[in-house]
N, C-alpha and C positions, 0 to 999 in steps of 0.2 A: 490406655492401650495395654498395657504390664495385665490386668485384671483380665480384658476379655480375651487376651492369648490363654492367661491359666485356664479359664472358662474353657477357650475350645481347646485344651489339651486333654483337659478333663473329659469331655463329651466324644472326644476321639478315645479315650480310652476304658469307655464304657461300655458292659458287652448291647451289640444290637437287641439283646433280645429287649433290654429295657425303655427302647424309645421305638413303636412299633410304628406303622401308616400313619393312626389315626391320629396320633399326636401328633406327628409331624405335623399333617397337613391341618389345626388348630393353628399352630403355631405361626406355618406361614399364612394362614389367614388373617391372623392377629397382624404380623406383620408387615402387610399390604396393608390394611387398614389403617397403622398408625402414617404409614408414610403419607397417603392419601390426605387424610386429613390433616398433613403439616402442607402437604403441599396446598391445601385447601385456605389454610388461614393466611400462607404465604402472599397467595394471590389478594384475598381480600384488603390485607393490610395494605400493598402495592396498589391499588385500585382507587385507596382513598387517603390524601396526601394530608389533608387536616383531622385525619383520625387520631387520637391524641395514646403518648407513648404508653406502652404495655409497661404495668407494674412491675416492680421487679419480686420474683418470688420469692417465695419465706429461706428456700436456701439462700439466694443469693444476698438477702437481707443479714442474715445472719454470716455471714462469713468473717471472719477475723477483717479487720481494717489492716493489718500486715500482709496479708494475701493478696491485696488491691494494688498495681504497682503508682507509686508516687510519681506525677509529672511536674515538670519544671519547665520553665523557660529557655528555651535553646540559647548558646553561650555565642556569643557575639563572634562572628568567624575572625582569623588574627589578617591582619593587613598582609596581602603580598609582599616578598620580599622584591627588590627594582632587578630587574633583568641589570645581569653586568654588563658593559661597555666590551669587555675583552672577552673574543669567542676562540675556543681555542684551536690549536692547530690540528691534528701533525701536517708539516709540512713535507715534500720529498724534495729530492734530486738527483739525479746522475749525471753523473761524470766519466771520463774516459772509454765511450762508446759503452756507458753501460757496465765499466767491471766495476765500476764502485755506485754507489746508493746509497745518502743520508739521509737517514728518518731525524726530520727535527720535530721534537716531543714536546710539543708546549707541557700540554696535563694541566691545562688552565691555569699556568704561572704567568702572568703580565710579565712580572721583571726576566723570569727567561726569554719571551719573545723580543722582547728588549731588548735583550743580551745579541741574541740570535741575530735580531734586525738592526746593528748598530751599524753595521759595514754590510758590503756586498757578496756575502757569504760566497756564493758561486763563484763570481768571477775571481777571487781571493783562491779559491780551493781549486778550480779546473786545472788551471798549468800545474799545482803540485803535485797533483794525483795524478797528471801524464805522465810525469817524471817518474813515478813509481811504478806505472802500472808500464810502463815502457822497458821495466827491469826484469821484468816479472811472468810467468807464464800459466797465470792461476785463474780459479772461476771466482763468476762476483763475489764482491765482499760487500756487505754493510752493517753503517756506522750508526748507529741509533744517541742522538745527541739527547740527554737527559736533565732534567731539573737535577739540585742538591737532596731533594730529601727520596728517600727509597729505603724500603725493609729489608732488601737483598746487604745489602752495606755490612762490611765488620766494623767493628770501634774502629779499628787503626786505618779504616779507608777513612771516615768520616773524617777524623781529626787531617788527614794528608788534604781531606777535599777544603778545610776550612784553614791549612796552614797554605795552601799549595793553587787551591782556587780549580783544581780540578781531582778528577783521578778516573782511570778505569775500572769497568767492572769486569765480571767474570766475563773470559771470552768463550762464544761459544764454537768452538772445532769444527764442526759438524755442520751446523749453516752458516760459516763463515761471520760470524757478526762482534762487531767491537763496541759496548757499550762505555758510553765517556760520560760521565757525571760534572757539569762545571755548577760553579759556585759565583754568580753575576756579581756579589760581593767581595770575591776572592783578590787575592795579590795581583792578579796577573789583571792586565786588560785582555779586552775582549777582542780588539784588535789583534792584538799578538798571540792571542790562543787561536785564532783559527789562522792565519800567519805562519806560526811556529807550531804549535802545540798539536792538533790536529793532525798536519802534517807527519810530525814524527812519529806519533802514535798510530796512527796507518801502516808506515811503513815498519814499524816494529808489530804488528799484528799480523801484519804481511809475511813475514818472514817467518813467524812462531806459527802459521795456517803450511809456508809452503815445508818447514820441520815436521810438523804434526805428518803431511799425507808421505814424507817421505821417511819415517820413522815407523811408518805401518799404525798410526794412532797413541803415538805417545811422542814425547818433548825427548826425554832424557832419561840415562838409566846410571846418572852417578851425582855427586854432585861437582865433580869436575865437567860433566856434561853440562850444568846448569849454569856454571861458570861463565864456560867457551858459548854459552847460548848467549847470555844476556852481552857479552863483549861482541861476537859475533853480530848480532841485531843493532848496538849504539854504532860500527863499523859499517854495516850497512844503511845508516839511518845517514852517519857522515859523508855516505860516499852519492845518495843524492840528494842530499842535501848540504854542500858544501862549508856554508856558514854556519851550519849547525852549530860548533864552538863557539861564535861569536854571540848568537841569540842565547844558548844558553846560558852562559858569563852575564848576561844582562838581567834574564827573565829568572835564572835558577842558582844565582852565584853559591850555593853552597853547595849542591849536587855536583853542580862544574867544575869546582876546586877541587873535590875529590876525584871525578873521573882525569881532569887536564894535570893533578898538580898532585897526585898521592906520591910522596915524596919513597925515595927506595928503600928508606929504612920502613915505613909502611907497610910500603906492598912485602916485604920479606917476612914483616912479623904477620901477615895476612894471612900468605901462603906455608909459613911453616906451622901454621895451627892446622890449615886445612892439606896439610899431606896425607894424614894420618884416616882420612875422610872422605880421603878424594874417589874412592871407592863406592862409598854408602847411599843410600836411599832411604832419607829418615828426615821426616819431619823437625825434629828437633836440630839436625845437623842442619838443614836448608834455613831453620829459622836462625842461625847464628850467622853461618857466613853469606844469608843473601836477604837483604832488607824488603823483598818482593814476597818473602814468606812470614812477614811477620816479623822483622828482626829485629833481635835484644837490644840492640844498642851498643854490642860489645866491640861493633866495628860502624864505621862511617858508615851511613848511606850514599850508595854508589861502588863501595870499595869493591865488592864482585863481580860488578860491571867492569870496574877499571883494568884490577887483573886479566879480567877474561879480552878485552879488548888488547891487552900489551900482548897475550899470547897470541892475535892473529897478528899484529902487527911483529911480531917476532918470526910468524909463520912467512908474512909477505917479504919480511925485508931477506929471508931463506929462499923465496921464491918469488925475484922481480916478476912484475908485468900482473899477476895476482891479484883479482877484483875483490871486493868483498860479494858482491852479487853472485862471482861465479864459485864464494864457498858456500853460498846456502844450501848446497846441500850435496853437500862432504861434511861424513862421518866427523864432530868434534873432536876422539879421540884422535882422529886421521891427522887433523889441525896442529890439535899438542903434541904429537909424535914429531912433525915437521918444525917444529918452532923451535924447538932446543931453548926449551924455556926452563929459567931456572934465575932468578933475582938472587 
């Protein structure tokens, strides 16, 4: 092909005077004639089926034996692998006329549907989620339940998902959605995670969705804001869910001790590091005094929950009658102005 394109670039770029009528019309006579006659031997050889095969010619004789491609024996196809047993999900559900929806995500994990199908998921989860969504005057939310392994993960979630047997991921604001990652292996049973776990974690999503749209698209603008947020949210986690305290002294006794039991010499050495801070907006300050950013270690997990929790209950016991539902959305500095808080 490469050859007779040069050929006719060549003969396109030769003047006409050099190729006149007469030659042309040679040429295509030549050319009619060879086809004729292929098509001519074409036919005879089709015509007679024991005519014996045409010689191969002097080129094709002589061609390198490397130029000829080597065949083989096709290679024995590899056995099917067995269809598995477990087809996966996702499964759905709603709940509470519809404001809540979980997507449960097999992803082709056996032992999550496991997990998933150990108890009666539904009938476990409806009543809690009326209790929520009974509090509440927001659009659907959903919960997309997930297998342990996922790319989205930081180190320090993983390590919380294999000490802790679960954990959240990023939420997202916007379409309302709460991704929870459990661990079938984890600490917790699988009963009391969707029981407890589950439950609180909704309605702590709930609360941080109904902040987000009355904050005009953001949480917090200190980290005294972040403080009154996370205490604000375990206070409204406690007020419907009553026994909250009880389940998690069982299920989380070291988280629990510090939110029920940070003793006041604690919470002072807490609060008087984070005075100085209680202004700012920095990643490094959020990752010291709130263990939800990543925190150093330099303070128990929990302890900014706990603080932030004594200042609404400092605000309540200021102001009998005072639900925590009906501060979700009163300004937190409004909260700590009211509390007269000061350990």
């Amino acid at each position: 092909m490469l050859r007779t394109s040069v050929f006719i670039r060549r003969r396109r770029n030769e003047p006409i005077g050099k190729c006149g009528p007469g030659r042309r019309s040679m040429r295509l006579a030549v050319g009619v004639s060879v086809v004729l006659v292929t098509l001519l031997a074409a036919a005879c050889g089709s015509s007679d089926e024991s005519a014996p095969a045409t010689a191969p010619t002097a080129a094709a004789t002589s061609a390198p034996a490397a130029s000829v491609p080597a065949t083989s024996a096709p290679e024995p196809s590899a056995t099917p692998e067995p269809t598995p047993e477990f087809v996966p999900g996702p499964r759905e559900a709603e709940f509470a006329d519809g404001r809540f929806k979980i997507n449960f995500l097999y992803r082709s994990d056996p032992e999550l549907a496991a997990a998933i199908d150990v108890v009666d998921v539904e009938s476990i989860l409806g009543p809690e989620l009326e209790r929520i969504a009974s509090l509440i005057d927001g659009e659907k939310q959903v919960i997309n339940i997930r297998g342990p392994v996922s790319s989205t993960l930081l180190t320090e979630s993983r390590a919380r998902l294999e000490s802790e047997g679960y954990v959240t991921g990023t939420v997202d604001d916007i379409t309302h959605r709460i991704n929870l990652f459990i661990n079938p292996d984890g600490p917790i049973g699988m009963e009391d995670f969707w029981r407890v776990i589950v439950p609180s974690e909704v309605a702590n999503g709930t609360y941080f969705f109904i902040r987000f749209r009355e904050a005009a698209g953001t949480y917090y603008d200190s980290l005294l804001d972040s403080i009154l947020l996370f205490g604000l949210s375990m206070a409204f986690q406690q007020e419907v869910f009553p026994d909250l305290e009880e389940q998690l002294r069982e299920l989380r006794p070291e988280f629990a001790a510090v939110i029920y039991d940070l003793s006041p010499e604690g919470e002072a050495v807490y609060w008087t590091a984070a005075q100085p801070d209680l202004d700012i907006i920095s990643q490094t300050v959020f990752a010291r005094f709130l263990e939800y950013s990543g925190g150093t270690g330099e303070f128990p997990a929990g302890a900014g929950t706990a603080v932030g929790l004594r200042i609404v209950q400092a605000y309540q016991a200021n102001n009998p009658g005072v639900t925590a539902s009906s501060l979700l959305r009163v300004p937190p500095e409004e909260i700590f102005e009211g509390s007269n808080y000061n350990p």
